[in-house]
C-alpha positions in Angstrom: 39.9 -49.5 78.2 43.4 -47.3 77.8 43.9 -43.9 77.4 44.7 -44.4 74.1 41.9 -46.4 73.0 39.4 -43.8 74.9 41.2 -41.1 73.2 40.8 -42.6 69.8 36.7 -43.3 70.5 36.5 -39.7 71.5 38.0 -38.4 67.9 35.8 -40.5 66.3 33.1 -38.7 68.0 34.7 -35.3 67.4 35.1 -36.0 63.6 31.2 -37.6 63.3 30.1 -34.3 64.8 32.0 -31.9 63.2 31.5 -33.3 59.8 27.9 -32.6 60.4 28.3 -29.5 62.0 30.0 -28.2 59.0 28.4 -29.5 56.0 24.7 -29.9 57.2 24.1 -26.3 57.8 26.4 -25.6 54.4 23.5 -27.8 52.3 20.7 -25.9 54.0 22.1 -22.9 53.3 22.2 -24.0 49.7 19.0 -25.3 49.8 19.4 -28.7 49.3 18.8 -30.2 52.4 19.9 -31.9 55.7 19.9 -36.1 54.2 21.8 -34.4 51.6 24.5 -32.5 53.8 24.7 -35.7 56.1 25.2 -38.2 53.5 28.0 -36.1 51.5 29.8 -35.6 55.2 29.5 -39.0 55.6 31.2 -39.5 52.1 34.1 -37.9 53.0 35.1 -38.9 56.5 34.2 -42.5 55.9 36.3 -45.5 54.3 36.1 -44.3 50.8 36.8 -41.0 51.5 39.5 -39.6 54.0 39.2 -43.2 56.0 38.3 -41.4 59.5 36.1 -44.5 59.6 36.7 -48.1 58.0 33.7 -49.9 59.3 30.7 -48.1 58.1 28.1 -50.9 58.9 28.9 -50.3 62.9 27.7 -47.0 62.8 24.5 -48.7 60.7 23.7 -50.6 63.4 23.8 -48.1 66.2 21.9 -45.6 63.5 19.2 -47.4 62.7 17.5 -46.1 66.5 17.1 -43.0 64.9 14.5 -44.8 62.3 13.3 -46.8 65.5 12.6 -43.7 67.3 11.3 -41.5 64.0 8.5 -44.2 63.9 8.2 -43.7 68.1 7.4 -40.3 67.5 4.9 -41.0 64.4 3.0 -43.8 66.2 2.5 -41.1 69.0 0.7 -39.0 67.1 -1.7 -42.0 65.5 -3.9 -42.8 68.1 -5.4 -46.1 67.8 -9.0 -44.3 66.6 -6.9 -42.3 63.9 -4.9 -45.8 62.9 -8.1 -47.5 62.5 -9.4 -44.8 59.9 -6.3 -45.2 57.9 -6.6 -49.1 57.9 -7.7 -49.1 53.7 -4.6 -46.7 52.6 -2.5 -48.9 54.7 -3.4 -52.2 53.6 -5.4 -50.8 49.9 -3.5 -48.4 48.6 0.3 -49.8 50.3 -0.7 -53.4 49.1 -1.4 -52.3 45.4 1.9 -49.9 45.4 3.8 -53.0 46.4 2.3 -55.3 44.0 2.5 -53.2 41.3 6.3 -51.8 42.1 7.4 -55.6 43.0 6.0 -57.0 39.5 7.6 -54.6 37.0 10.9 -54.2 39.7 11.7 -57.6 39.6 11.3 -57.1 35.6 14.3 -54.4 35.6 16.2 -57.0 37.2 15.3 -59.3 34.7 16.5 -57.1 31.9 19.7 -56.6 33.4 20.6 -59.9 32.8 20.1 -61.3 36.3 18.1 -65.1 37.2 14.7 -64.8 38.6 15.7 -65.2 42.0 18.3 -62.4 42.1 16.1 -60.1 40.2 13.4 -60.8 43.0 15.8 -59.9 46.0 17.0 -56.5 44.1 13.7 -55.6 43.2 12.2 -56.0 46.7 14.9 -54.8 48.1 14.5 -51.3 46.0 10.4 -51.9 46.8 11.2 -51.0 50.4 11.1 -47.2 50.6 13.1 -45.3 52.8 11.6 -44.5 56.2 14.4 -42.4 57.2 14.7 -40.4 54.1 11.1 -39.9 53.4 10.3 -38.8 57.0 13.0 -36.4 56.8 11.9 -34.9 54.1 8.3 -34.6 55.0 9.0 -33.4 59.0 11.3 -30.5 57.1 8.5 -30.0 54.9 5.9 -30.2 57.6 3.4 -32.2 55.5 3.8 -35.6 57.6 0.5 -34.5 59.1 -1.1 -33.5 56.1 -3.3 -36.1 53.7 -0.5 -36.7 51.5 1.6 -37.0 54.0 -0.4 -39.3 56.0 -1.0 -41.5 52.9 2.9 -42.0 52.6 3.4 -42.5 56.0 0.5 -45.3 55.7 2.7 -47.3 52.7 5.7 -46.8 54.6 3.7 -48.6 57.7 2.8 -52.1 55.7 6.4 -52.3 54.0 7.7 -52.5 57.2 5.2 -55.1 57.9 6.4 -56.7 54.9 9.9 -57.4 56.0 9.7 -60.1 58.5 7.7 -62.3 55.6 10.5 -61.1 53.2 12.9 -62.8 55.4 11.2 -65.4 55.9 10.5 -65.8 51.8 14.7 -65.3 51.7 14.9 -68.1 54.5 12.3 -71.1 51.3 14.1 -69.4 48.3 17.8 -70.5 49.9 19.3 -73.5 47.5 21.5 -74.5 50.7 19.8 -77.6 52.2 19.0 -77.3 55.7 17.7 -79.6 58.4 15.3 -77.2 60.9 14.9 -78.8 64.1 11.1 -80.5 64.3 9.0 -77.5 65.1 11.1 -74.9 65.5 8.6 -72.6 62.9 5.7 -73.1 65.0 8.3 -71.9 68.3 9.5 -69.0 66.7 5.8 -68.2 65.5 4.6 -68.3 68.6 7.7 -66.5 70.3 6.8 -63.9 67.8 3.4 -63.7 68.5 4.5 -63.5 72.5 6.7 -60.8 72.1 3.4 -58.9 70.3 0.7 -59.8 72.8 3.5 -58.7 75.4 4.3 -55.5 74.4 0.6 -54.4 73.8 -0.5 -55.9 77.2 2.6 -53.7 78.6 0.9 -50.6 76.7 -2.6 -51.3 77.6 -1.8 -51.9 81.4 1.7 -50.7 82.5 3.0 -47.3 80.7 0.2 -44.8 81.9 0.8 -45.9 86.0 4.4 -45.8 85.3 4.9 -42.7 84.4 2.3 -41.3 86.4 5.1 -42.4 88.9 7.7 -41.3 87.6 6.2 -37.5 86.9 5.4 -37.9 90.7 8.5 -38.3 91.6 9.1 -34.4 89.5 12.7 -35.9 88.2 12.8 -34.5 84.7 15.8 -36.8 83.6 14.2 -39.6 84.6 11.6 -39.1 82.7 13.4 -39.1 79.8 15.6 -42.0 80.9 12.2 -43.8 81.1 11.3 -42.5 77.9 14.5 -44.1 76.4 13.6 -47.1 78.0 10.3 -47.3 76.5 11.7 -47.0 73.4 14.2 -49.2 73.0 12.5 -51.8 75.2 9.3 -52.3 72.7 12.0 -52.4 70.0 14.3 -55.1 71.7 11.1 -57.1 72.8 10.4 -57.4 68.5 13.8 -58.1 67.7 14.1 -60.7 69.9 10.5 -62.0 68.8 12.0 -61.8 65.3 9.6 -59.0 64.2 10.7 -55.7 63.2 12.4 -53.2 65.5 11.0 -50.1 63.8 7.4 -52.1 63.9 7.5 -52.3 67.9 8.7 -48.5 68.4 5.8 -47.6 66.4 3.4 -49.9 68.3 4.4 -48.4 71.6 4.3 -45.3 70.3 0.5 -45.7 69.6 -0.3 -47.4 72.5 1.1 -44.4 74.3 -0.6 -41.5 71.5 -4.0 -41.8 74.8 -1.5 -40.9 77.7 -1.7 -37.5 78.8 1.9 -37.5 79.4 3.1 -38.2 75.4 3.6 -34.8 74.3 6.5 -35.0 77.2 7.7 -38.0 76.1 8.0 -36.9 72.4 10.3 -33.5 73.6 12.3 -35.9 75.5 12.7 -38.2 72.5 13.0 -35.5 70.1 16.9 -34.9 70.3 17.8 -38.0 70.2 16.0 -38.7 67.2 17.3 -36.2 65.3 20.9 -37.0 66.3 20.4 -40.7 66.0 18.8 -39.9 62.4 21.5 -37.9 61.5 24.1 -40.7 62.3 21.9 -43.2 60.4 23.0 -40.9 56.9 26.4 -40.6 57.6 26.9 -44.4 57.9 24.6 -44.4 54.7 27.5 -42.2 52.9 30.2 -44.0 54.7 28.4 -47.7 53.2 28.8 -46.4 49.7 31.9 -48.0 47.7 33.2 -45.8 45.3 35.7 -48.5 43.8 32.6 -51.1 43.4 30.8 -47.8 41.8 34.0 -47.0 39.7 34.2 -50.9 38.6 30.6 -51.0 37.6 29.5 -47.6 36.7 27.8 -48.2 33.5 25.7 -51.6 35.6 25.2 -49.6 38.7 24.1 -45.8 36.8 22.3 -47.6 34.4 20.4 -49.1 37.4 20.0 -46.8 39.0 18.1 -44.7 37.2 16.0 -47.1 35.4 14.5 -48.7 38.7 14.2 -44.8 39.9 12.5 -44.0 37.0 9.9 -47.0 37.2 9.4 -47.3 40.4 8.3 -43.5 40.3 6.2 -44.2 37.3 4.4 -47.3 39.4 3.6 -44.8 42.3 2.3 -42.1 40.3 -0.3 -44.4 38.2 -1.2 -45.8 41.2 -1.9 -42.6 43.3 -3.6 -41.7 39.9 -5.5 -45.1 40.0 -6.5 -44.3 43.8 -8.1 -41.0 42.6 -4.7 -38.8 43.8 -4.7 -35.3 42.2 -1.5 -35.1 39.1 -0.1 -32.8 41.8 0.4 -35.0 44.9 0.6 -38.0 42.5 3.9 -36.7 40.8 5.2 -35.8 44.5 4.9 -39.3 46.0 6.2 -40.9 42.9 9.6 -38.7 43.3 9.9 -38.4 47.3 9.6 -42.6 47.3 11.5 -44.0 44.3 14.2 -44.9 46.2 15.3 -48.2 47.8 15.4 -48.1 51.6 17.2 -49.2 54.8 15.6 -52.3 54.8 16.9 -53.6 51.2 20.6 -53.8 53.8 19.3 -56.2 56.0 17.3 -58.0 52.6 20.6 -58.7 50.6 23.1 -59.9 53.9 20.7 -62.4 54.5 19.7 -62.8 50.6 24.0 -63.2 50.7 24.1 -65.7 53.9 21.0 -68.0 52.3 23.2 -68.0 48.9 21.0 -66.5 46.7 23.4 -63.6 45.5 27.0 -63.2 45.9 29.1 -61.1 47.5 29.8 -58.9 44.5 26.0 -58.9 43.2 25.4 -58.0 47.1 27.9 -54.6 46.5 26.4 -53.6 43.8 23.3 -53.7 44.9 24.0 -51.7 48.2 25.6 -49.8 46.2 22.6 -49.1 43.7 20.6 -48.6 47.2 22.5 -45.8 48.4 22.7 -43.8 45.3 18.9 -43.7 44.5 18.4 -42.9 48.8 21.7 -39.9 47.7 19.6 -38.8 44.7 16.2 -38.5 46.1 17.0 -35.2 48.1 17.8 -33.9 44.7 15.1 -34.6 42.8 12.3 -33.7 45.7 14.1 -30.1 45.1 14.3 -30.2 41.5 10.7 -30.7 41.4 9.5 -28.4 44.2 12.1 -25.8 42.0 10.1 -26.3 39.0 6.3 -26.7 39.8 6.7 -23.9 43.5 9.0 -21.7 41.5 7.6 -18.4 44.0 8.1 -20.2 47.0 8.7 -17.5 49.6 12.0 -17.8 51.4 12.9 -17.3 55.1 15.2 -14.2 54.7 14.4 -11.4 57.0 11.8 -13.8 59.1 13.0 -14.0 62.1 12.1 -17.4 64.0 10.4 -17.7 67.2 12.9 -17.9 70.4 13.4 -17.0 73.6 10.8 -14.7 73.7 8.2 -14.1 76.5 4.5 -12.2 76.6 1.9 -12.0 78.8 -0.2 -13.1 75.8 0.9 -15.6 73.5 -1.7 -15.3 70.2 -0.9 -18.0 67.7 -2.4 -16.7 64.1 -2.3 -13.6 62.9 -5.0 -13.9 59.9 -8.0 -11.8 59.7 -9.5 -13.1 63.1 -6.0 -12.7 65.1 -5.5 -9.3 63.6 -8.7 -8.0 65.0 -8.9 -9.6 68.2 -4.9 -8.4 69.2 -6.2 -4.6 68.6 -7.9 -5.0 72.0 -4.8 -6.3 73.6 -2.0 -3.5 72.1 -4.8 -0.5 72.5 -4.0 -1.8 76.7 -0.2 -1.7 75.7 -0.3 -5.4 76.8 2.7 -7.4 76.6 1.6 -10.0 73.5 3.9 -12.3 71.4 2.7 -13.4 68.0 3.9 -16.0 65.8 2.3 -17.7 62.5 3.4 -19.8 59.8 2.4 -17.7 57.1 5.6 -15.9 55.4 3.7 -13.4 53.3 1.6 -12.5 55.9 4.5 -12.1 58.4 6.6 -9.6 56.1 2.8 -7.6 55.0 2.7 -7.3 58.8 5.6 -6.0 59.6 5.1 -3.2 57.0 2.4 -1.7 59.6 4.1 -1.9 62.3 3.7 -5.6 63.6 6.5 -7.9 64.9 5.6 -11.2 64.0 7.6 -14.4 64.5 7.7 -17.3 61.9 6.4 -20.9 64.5 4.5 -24.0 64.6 2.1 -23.4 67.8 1.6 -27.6 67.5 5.0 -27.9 68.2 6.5 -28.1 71.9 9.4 -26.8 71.5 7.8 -23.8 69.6 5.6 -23.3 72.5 8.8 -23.4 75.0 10.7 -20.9 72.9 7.6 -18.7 72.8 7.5 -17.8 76.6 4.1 -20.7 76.8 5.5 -21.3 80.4 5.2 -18.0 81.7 2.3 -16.7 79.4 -0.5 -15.3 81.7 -3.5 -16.6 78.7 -2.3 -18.1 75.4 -4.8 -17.1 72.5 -5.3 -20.0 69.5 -6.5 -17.7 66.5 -5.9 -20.2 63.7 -8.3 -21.4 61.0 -7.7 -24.8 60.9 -9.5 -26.6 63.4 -7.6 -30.3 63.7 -4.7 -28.2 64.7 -6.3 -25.8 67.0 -7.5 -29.0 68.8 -4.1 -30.0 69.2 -2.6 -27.1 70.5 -5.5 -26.9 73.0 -4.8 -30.0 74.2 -0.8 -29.5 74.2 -1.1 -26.1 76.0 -3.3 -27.3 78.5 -1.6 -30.2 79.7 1.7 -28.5 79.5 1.5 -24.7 80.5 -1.8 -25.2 83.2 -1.0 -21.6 84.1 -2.2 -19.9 81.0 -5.7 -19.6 80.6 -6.7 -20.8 77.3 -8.5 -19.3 74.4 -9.6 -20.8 71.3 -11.0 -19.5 68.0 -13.9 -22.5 67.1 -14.3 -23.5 63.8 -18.3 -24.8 64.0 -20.5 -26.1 67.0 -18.8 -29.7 67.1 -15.5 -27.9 67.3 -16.5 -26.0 70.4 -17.7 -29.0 72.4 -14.5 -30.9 71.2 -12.5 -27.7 72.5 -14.3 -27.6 75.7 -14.0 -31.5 76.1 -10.4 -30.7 76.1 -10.0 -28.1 78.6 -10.2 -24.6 77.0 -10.7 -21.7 79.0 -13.0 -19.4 76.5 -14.3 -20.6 73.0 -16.1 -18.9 70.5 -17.2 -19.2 67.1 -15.4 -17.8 63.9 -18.6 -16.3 62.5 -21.1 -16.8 65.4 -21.0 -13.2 66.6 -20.9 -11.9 63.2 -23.4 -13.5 62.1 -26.1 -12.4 65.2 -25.1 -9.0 64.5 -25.6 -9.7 60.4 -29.4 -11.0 61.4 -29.6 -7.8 63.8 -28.8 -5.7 61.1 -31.3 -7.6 58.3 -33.9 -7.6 60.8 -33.4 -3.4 61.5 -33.0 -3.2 57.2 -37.4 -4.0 57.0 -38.2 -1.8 59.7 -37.7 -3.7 62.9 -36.6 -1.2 65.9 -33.2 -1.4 67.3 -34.7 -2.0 70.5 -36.5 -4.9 69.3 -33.5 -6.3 67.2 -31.6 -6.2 70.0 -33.8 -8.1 71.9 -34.0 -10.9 69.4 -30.6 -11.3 69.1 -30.2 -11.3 73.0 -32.8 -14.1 72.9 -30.9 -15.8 70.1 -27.8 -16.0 72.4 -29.5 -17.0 75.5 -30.7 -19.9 73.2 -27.7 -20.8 72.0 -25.9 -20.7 75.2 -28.8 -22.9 76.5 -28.9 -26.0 73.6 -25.1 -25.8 74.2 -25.6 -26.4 77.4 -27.6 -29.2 77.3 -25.2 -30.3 74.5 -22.6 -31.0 76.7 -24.4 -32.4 79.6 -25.5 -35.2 76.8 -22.5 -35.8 75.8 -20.6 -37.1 78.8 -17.8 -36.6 81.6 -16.0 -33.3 79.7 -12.3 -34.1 80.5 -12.6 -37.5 79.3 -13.8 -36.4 75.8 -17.2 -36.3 74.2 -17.7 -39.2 71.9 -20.0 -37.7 69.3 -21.6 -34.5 68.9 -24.6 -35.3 71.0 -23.3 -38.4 72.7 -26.2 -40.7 73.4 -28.8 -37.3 73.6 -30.6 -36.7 70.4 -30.9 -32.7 69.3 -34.5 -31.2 69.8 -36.0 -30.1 67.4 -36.0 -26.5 66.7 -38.7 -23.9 67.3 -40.1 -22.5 63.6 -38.9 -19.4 63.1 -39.3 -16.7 60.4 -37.3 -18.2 58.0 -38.5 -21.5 58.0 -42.0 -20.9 57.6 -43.9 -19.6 54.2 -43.4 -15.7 53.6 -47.0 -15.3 54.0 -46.9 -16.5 57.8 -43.3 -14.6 58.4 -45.5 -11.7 57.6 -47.7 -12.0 60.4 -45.5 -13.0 62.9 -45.4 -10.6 65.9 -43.4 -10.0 68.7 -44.4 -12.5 70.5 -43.8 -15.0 68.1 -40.4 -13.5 67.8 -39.9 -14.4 71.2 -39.4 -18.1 69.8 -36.6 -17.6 67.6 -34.6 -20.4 67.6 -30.8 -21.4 66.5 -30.8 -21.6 63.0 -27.8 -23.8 62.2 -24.2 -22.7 61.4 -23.0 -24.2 58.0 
């Protein structure tokens, strides 16, 4: 390579960068997004811009690992229990949303004039949501792991199933003639089915002892080289299996959501995502062809926003069908009526096979990219007009680089009381929550609180987790306190770990994960509650206390025994009791007939059992 040519690459670099660098921040500021800011930087820089770039669909090809590894990161958080549970919205709801969109699609196309064969390629090609562009906008919204969230991410999963059989479909519906070699299906179906049986036999077998070795070996780049590998390997092994790339990133990624060393893997991923992502929208601005718009505006506008408009209107009755609140049904239908990254690869080999041309192939790129441009825009018009009081993030100031002795994640009601402890000792603490209303209330009396995500890593890092002394989980919502537990412990084994427990099932799900100290949001409360009841008819504090002394010793022993039925503790317990059914408990006052609480005496107080936590 000469000097000149290396030169050249490296201002090709320089100008992808700094066109993100400059307008990317410039859109957020405005409020209208990061897909938005890459896509209108990669507008201007590419071929039908300022021409920095005259071959768009290069940079699409080395882009699309940012989807690859988007869908890494998602399948590492759906472990193989939690993929199982979503099984009927993946292959229910995403196979009647399909059906649905691909019938009255393929109608639009229809209208417009075009055969039936054409009509069907555009309309499946516009069927095919965008991965990249939905994620996005979810992961800055933060609701991937919410329901809604998850039910997207569940219709996004079977369309990229759908692709290889689209292809395949593409491959029957070709008018050219062609003479396949005598059983050269049943080869590549089996090669297919190879490169599956493969990759999950690699998963199964292979990953966890090879990075066990690798962390051994205490090489931090390595391990991220060797998270690389893993990445691109399972997609490589699909493509060359003819399956989908983005289909065997996600399939490692779930194979690997069990390891204990995945929430290392996903920070080492994480960068490279995001600027692999980012990439993947300016070749999307640089693919679209303002003189094929300018040729065919009124076909291409008019299209546009007609297969926008029904393909939103197919969502939202069938969210609405599915028994989706008018709320979350309106959001899908706008966050997804776009076509997707998929519809490229669709219409070049629609285009090779014969069945469109190369101009009916531009315009519907071109038809593609503008509904993927316009999405971004109409997720914010609609979050402008039904969350017109959405708090902003002025004056919050973010967590970073900060460090503490105590790190107390949630700052509601039960974090507010139990930090009093800690600043009446003038001990060091750092707090950080998610609530925005709460943080600015707080800081009106005094409280510094930092706006973060304790179920992030990189949030935890930036919070001084690594140096922390005991790191206090205070939040009231138990999936996620679960998650940080387990994050926290495998990551920062220094800090001793306490949690704030939502019920009894929670606790012995906390302590199957490692936590230091667990204890009950109302558990305490509520003894002290009875204590006081009890005192309120004329018991003596002495013997109040001494029945709520006996109720904890009881409590402390059935949870006990709780956990010794419920198997080996670090490996997880598998239901709340495991194999060991609960005794029954001992009668007590309040489950006997008033007439017999009445003559109950201390002694029969003496066999006051548990009475169960709602």
């Amino acid at each position: 390579m000469s000097a000149e040519s290396g030169a050249s690459q490296l201002v090709s670099v320089v100008a992808l960068l700094g066109a993100a660098v400059v307008t990317v921040p410039l859109f957020r500021r405005l409020g209208l997004g990061s897909v938005l800011g890459y896509l209108a930087a990669g507008l201007a820089i590419g071929p039908f811009g300022l021409k920095w770039f005259s071959d768009p669909q290069s940079i699409l090809h080395v882009a699309e690992l940012g989807v690859v590894m988007f869908l890494f990161v998602i399948g590492l958080e759906m472990r193989p229990s939690h993929l199982w549970s979503l099984r009927k919205q993946i292959f229910g709801l995403g196979a009647l949303q399909i059906a649905v969109c691909t019938l009255l699609l393929t109608g639009v196309g229809l209208l417009f004039g075009y055969s039936l064969p054409v009509s069907f390629i555009g309309g499946m090609g516009f069927v095919l949501t965008s991965t990249a562009v939905v994620m996005q906008l979810l992961a800055e919204r933060g609701d991937v792991a919410l329901p809604n969230g998850q039910k997207v991410v569940s219709i996004l999963l079977f369309e990229d199933l759908l692709i290889v059989p689209l292809l395949v479909l593409v491959a029957f519906m070709s008018p050219q003639v062609v003479q396949p070699e005598e059983g050269s299906r049943w080869v590549s179906i089996g090669i297919a089915a190879a490169s599956l049986g493969g990759l999950v036999a690699a998963g199964i077998w292979l990953l966890n002892p090879f990075f066990r070795i690798l962390a051994a070996a205490k090489a931090r780049e390595v391990m991220t080289a060797a998270a690389l590998l893993v990445v691109l390997g399972a997609a490589l092994l699909m493509q060359l299996g003819g399956l989908s790339m983005a289909m065997g990133a996600f399939l490692a990624g779930v194979l690997l959501s069990e390891s204990t060393f995945r929430h290392q893997i996903e920070a080492d991923i994480e960068p490279f995502r995001g600027i692999l992502l980012g990439l993947f929208f300016l070749g999307v601005g640089m693919a679209l062809d303002l003189a094929v718009v300018a040729a065919n505006w009124p076909l291409i506008v008019s299209a546009v926003l007609a297969m926008m408009v029904v393909k939103a209107v197919c969502i939202y009755v069938v969210a609405r069908m599915t028994r989706s609140a008018h709320a979350e049904a309106l959001d899908r239908a706008v966050l997804m009526a776009q076509g997707g990254e998929f519809a490229f690869v669709l219409f070049a080999a629609a285009a090779s096979a014969g069945i469109i041309d190369a101009t009916v192939n531009a315009n519907l790129t071109a038809i593609v990219v503008l509904s993927m441009a316009l999405t971004p825009l109409f997720v914010l018009l609609l979050r402008r007009f039904t969350h017109p009081d959405k708090p902003s993030m002025e004056g919050i100031e973010e967590a970073k680089g900060l460090s503490g002795s105590v790190l107390i994640i949630g700052f509601g009601r039960f974090g507010q009381v139990m930090s009093q402890s800690l600043l009446a000792r003038d001990v060091d603490v750092t707090i950080i929550d998610t609530d925005i209303e709460m943080i600015r209330s707080a800081e009106e009396f005094g409280f510094k609180i930092y706006y973060g995500d304790g179920t992030r890593l990189d949030v935890l890092r930036a919070c001084g987790a690594q140096t922390a002394q005991s790191i206090a989980i205070c939040i009231n919502d138990k999936d996620a306190a679960s998650r940080i537990v387990e994050l926290v412990r495998h990551e920062f084994p220094q800090a001793q770990v306490l949690a704030r427990s939502f019920d009894r099932e929670h606790s012995l799900a906390l302590i199957a994960a490692g936590v230091d100290f667990q204890i009950r949001e109302t558990f305490e409360s509520a003894v002290e509650f009875g204590k006081a009841a009890l005192m309120s008819v004329g018991t003596s504090p002495e013997d109040a206390d001494a029945i709520a002394l006996e109720i904890r010793r009881r409590d402390a022993e059935r949870f006990e025994l709780e956990i010794a039925g419920g198997g080996d503790l670090r490996s997880g317990i598998p239901a709340l009791y495991g194999n060991a059914k609960p005794a029954k408990p001992t009668p007590t006052p309040f489950t006997k007939p008033k007439r017999e609480a009445k003559a109950l005496n201390e002694e029969a107080a003496e066999a006051i059992g548990e009475e169960e936590e709602e």
